[in-house]
N, CA, C and O of each residue as an XYZ file, in Angstrom:
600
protein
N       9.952      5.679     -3.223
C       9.899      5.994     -1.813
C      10.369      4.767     -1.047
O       9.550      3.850     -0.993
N      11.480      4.592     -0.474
C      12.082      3.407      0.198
C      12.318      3.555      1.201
O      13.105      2.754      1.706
N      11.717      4.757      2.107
C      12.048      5.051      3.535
C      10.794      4.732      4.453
O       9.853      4.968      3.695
N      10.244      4.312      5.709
C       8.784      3.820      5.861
C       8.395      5.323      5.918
O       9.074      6.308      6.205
N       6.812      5.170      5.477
C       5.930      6.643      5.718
C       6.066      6.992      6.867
O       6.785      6.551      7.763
N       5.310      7.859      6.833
C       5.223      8.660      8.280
C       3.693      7.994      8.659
O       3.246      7.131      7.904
N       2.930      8.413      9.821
C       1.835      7.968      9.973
C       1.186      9.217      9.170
O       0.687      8.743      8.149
N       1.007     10.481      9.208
C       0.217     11.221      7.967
C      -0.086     10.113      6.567
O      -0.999      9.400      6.151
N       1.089     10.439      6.245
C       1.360      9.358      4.566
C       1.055      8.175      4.550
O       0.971      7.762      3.393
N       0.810      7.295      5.440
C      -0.019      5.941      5.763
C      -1.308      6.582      5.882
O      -2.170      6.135      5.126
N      -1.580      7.345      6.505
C      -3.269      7.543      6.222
C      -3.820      7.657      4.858
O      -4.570      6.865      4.287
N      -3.312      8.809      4.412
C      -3.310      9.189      2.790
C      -3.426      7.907      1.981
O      -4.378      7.692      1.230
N      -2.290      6.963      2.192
C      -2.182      5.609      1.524
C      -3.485      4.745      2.060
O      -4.407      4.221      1.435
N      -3.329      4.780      2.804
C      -4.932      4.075      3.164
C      -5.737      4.341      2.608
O      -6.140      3.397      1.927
N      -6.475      5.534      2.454
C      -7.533      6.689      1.613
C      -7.467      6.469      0.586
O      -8.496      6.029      0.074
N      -6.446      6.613     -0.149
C      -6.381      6.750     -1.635
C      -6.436      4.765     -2.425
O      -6.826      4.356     -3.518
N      -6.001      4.228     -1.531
C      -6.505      2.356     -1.413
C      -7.848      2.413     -1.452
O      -8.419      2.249     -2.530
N      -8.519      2.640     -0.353
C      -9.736      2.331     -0.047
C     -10.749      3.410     -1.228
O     -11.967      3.238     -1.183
N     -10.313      4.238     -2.007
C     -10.833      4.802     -2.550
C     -10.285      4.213     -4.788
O     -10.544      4.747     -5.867
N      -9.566      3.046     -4.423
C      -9.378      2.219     -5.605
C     -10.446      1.167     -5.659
O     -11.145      0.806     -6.606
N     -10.395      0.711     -4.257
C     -11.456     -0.093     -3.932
C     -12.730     -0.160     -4.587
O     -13.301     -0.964     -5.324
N     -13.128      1.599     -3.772
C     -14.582      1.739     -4.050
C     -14.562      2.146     -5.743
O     -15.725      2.140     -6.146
N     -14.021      2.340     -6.356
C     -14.184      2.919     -7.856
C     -14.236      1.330     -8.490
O     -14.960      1.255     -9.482
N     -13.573      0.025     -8.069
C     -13.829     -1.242     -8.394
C     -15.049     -1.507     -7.870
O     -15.660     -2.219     -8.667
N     -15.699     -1.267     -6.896
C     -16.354     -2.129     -6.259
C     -17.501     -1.174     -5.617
O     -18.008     -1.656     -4.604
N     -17.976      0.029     -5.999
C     -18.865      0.567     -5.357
C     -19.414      0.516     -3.598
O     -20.550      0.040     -3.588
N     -19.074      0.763     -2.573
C     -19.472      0.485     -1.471
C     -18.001     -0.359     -1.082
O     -17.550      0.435     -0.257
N     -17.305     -1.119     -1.140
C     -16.369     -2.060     -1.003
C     -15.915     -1.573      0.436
O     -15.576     -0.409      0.647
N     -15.938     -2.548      1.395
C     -15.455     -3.006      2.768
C     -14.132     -3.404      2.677
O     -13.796     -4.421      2.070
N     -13.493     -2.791      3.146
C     -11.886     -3.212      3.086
C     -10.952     -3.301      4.589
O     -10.874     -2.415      5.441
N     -10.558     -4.107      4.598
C      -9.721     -4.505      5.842
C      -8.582     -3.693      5.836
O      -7.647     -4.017      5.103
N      -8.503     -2.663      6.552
C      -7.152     -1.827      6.898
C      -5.852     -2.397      7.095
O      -4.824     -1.724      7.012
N      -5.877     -3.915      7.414
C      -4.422     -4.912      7.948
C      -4.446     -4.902      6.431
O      -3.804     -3.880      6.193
N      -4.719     -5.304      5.518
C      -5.013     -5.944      4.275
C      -4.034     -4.950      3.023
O      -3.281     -5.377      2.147
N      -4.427     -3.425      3.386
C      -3.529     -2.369      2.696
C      -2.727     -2.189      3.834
O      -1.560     -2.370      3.486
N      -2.775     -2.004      4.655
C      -0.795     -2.486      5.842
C      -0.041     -3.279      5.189
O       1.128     -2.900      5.130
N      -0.327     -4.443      4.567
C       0.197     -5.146      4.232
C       0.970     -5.369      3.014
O       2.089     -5.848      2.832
N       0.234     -4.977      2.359
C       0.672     -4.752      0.733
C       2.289     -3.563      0.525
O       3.163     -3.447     -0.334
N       1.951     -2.848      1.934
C       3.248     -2.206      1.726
C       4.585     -2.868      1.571
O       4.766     -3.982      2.061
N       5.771     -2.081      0.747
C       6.992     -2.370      0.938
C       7.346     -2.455      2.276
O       7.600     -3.508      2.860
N       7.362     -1.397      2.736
C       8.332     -1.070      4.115
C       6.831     -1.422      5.528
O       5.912     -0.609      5.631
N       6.874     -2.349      6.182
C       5.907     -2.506      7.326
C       6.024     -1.215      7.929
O       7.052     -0.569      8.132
N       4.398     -0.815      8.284
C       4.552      0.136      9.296
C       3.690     -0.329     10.644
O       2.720     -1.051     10.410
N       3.926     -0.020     11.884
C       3.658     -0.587     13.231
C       1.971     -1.189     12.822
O       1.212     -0.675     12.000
N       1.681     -2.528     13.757
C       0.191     -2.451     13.560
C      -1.181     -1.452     14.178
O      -2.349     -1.357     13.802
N      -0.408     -0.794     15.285
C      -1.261      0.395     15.852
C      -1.560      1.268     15.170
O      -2.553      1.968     15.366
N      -0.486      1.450     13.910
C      -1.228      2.707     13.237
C      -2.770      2.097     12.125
O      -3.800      2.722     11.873
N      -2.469      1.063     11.795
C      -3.711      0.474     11.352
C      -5.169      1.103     12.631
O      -6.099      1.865     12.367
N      -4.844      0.424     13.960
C      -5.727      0.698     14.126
C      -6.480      2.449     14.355
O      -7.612      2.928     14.432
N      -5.203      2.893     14.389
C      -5.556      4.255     14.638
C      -5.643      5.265     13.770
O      -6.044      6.389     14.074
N      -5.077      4.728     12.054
C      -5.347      5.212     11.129
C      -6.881      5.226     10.846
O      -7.446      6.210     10.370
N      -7.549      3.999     11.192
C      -8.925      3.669     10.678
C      -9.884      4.999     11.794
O     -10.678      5.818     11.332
N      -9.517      4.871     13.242
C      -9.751      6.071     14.311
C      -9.992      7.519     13.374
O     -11.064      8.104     13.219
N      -9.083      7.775     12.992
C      -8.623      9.139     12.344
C      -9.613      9.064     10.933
O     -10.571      9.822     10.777
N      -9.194      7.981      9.909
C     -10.221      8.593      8.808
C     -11.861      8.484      9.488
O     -12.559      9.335      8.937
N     -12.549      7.779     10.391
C     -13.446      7.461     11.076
C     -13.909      8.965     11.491
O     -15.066      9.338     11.297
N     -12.820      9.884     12.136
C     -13.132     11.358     13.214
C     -13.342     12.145     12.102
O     -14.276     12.946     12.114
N     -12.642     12.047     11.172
C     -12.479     13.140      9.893
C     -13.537     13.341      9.242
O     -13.998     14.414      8.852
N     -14.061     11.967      9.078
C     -15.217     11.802      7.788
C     -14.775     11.225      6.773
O     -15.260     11.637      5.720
N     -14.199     10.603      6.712
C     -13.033     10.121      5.678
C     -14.011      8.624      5.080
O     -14.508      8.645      3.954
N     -14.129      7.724      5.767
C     -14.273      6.599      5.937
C     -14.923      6.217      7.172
O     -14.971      6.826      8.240
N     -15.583      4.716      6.723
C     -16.900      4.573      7.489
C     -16.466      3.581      8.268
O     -16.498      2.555      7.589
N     -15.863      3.238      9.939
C     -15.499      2.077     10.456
C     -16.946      1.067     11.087
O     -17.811      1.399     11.897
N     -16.739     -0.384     10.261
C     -17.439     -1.126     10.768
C     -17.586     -1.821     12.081
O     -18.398     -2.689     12.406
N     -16.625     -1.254     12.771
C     -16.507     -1.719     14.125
C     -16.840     -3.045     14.232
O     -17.665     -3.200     15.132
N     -16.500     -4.179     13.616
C     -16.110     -5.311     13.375
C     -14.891     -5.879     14.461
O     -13.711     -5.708     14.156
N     -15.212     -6.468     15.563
C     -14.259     -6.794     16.556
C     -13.192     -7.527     15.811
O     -13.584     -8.223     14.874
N     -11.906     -7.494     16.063
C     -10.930     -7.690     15.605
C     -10.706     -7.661     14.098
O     -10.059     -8.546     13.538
N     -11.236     -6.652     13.463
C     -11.056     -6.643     12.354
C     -11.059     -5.201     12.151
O     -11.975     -4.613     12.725
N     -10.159     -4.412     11.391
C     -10.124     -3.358     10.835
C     -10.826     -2.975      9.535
O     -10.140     -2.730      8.542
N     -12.125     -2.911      9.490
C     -12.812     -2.750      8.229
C     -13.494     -1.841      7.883
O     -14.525     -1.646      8.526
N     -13.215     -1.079      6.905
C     -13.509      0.581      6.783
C     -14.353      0.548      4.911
O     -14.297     -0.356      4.077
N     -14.855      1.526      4.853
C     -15.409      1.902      3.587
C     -15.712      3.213      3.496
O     -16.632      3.612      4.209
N     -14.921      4.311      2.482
C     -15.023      5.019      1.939
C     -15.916      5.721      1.909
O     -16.699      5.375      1.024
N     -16.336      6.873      2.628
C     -17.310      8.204      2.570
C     -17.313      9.094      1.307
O     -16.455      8.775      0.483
N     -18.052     10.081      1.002
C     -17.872     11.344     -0.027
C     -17.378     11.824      0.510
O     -16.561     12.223     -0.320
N     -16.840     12.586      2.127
C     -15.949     13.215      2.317
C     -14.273     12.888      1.836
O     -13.421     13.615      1.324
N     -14.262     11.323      2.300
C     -13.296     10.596      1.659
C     -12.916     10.851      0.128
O     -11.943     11.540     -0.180
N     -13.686     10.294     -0.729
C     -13.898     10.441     -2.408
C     -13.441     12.236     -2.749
O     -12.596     12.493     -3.606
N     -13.941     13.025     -2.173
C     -13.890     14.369     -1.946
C     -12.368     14.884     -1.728
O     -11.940     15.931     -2.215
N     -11.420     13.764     -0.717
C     -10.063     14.363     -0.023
C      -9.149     13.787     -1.141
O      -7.972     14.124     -1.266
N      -9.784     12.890     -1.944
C      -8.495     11.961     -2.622
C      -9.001     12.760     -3.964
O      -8.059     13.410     -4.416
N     -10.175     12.910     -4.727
C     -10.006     13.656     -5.940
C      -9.688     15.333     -5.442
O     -10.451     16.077     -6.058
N      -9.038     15.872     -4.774
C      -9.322     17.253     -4.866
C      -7.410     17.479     -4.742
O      -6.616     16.539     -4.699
N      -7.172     18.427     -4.720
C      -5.677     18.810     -4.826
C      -4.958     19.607     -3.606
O      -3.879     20.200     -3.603
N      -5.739     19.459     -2.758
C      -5.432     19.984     -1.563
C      -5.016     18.334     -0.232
O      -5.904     17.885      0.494
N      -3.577     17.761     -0.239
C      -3.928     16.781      0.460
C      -2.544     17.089      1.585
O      -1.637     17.879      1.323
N      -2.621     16.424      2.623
C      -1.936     16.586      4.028
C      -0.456     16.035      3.541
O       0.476     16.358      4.276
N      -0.080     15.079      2.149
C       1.083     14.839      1.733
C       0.760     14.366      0.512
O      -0.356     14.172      0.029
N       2.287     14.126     -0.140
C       1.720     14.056     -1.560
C       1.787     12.560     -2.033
O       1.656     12.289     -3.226
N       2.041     11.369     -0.864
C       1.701     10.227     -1.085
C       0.670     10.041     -1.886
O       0.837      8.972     -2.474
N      -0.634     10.720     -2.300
C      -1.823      9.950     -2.749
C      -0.953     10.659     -4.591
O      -1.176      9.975     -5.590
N      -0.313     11.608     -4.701
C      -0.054     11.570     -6.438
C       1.095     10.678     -6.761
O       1.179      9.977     -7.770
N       2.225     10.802     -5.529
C       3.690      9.785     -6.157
C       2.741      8.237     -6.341
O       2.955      7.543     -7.335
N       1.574      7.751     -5.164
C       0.952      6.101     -5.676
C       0.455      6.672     -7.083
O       1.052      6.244     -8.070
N      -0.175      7.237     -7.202
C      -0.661      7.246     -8.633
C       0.278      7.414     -9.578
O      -0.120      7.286    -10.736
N       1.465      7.678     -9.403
C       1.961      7.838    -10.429
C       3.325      6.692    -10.432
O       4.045      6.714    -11.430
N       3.497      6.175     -9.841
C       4.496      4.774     -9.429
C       3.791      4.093     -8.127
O       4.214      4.161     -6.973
N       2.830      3.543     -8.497
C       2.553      2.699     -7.699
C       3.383      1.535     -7.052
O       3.102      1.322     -5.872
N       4.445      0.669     -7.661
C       5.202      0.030     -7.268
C       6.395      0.641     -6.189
O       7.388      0.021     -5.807
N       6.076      1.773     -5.884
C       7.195      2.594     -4.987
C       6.537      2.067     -3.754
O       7.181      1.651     -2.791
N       5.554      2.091     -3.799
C       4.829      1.308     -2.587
C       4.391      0.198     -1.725
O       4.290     -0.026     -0.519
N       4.143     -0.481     -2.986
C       3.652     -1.987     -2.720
C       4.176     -2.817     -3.746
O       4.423     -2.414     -4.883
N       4.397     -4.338     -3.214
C       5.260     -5.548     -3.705
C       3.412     -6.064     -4.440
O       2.282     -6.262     -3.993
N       4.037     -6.075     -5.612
C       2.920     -7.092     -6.448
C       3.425     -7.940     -7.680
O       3.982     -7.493     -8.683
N       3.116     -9.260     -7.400
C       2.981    -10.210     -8.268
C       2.380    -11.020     -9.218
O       1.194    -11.292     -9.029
N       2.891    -11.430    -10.117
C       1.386    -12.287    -10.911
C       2.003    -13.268    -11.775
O       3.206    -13.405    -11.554
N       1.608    -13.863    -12.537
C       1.847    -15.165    -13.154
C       1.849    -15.159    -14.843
O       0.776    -15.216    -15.445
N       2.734    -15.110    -15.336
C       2.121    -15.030    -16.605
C       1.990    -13.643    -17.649
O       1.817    -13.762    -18.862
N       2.081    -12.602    -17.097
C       1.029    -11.370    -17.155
C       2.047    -10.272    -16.344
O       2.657    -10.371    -15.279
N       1.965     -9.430    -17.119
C       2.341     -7.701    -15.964
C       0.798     -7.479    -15.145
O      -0.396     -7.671    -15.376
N       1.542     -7.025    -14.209
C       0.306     -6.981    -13.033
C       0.480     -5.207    -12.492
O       1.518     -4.603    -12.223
N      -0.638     -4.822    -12.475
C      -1.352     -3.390    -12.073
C      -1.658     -3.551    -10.940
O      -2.206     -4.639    -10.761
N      -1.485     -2.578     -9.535
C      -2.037     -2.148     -8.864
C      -3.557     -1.380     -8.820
O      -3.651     -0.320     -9.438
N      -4.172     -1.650     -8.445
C      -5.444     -0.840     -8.815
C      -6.149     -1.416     -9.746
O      -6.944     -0.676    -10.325
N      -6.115     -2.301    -10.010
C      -6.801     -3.328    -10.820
C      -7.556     -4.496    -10.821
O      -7.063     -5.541    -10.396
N      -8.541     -4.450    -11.190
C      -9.220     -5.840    -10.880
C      -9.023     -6.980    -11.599
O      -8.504     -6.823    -12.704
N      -9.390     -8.437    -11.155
C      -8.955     -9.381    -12.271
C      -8.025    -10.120    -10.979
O      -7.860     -9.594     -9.878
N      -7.581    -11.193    -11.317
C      -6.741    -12.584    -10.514
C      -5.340    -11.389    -10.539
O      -4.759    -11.240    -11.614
N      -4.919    -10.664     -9.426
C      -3.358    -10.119     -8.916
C      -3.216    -10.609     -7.149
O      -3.812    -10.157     -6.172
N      -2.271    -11.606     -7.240
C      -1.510    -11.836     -5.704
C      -0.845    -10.827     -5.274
O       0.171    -10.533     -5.904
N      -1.144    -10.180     -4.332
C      -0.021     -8.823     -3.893
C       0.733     -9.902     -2.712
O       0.230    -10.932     -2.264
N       1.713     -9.480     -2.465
C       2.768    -10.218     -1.064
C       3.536     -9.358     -0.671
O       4.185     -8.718     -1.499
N       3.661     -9.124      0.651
C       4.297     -8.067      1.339
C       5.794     -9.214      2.120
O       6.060    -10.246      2.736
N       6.274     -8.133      1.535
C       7.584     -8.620      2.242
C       8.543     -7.950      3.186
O       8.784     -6.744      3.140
N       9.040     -8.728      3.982
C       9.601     -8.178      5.398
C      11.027     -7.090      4.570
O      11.411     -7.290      3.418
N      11.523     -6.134      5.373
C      12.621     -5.266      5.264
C      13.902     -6.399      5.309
O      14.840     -6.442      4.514
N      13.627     -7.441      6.653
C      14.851     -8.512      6.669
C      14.960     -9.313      4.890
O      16.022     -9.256      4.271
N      13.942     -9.874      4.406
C      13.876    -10.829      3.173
C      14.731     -9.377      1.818
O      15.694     -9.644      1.100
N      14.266     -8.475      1.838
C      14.631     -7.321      0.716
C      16.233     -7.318      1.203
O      16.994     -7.290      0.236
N      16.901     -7.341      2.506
C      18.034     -6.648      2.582
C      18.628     -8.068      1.873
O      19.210     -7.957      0.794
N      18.479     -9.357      2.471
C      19.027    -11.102      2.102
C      18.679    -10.752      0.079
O      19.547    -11.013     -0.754
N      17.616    -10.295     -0.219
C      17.594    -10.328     -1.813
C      18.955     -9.486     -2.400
O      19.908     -9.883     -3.070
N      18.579     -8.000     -1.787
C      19.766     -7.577     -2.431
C      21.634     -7.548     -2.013
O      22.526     -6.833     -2.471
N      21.681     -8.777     -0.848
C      22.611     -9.382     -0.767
C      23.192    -10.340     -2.135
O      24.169    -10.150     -2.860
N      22.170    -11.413     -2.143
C      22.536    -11.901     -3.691
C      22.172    -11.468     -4.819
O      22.280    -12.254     -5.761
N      21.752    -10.399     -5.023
C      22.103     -9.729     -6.382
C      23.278     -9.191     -6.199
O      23.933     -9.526     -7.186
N      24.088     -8.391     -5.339
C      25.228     -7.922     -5.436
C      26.317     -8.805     -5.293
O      27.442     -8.455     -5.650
N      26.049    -10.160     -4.699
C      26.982    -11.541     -5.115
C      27.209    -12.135     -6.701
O      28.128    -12.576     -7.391
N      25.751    -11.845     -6.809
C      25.999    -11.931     -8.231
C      26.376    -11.747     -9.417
O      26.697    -12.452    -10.374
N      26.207     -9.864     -9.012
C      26.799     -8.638     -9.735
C      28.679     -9.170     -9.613
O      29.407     -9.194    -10.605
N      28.964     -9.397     -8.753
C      30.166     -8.946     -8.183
C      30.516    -10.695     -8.877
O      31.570    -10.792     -9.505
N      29.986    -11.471     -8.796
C      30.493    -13.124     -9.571
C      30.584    -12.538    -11.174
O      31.642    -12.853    -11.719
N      29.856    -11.914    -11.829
C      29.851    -11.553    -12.963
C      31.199    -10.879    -13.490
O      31.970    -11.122    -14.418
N      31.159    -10.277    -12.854
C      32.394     -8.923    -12.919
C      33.704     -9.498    -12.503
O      34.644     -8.969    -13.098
N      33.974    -10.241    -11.823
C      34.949    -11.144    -11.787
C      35.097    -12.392    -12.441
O      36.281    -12.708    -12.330
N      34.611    -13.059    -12.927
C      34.671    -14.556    -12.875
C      34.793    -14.145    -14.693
O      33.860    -13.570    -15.253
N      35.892    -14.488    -15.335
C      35.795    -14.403    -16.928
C      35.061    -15.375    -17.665
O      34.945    -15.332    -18.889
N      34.466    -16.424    -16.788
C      33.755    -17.597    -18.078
C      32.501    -17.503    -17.848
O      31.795    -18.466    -18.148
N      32.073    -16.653    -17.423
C      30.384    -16.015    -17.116
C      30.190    -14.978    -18.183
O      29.133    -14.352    -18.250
């Protein structure tokens, strides 16, 4: 998925995050900027706050109303919307099933899992830094393919 979500499909992605969370971490408080972030493609920061609004009205998730902080935790209605097969898009099965379509993650040493606990740096990177990367890979491609002593 390399196009930005929609705000539906950012919610979903939120939900189905905050509901990795809680299966690590029982109860787990999670900062809504925090999974904004992890995405490939940035999406506006208002929908953070108004994503958290929405799972909050739904029943979805529990907002701590934490001044300047977006910090939400996972309801059974929530747990309920992400295991069941009825969902508003199908963002919550393509993350499960290619998680890297989504989010930039790194690690040291080691293949690194999304959804996993244990030492993983996730880093979100701007749309400008991805277009400059695959500028020089295709310099490179293209030095290869020309240049005969390579």
């Amino acid at each position: 998925m390399a196009e930005r979500l929609s705000f539906t499909e950012f919610v979903d992605f939120v939900l189905v995050r905050l509901y990795e969370r809680d299966q690590e971490d029982a109860g787990a408080r999670v900062n809504i900027s925090d999974i904004a972030g992890e995405l490939r493609e940035p999406v506006p920061f208002q929908w953070v706050i108004d994503a958290l609004g929405v799972l909050d009205r739904r029943g979805w998730a529990r907002d701590w109303g934490l001044d300047n902080a977006n910090v939400a935790e996972i309801t059974g209605e929530g747990r309920l919307y992400v295991e069941g097969r009825e969902h508003q898009t199908d963002v919550i099965e393509q993350y499960r099933e290619r998680p890297y379509n989504f989010v930039f993650v790194s690690g040291v040493g080691h293949q690194v899992a999304v959804g996993t606990s244990g030492n993983v740096t996730q880093t979100s990177i701007s749309a400008d830094m991805r277009v400059q990367a695959l500028a020089i890979v295709k310099d490179m491609r293209e030095h290869l393919e020309t240049d005969a002593s390579l």
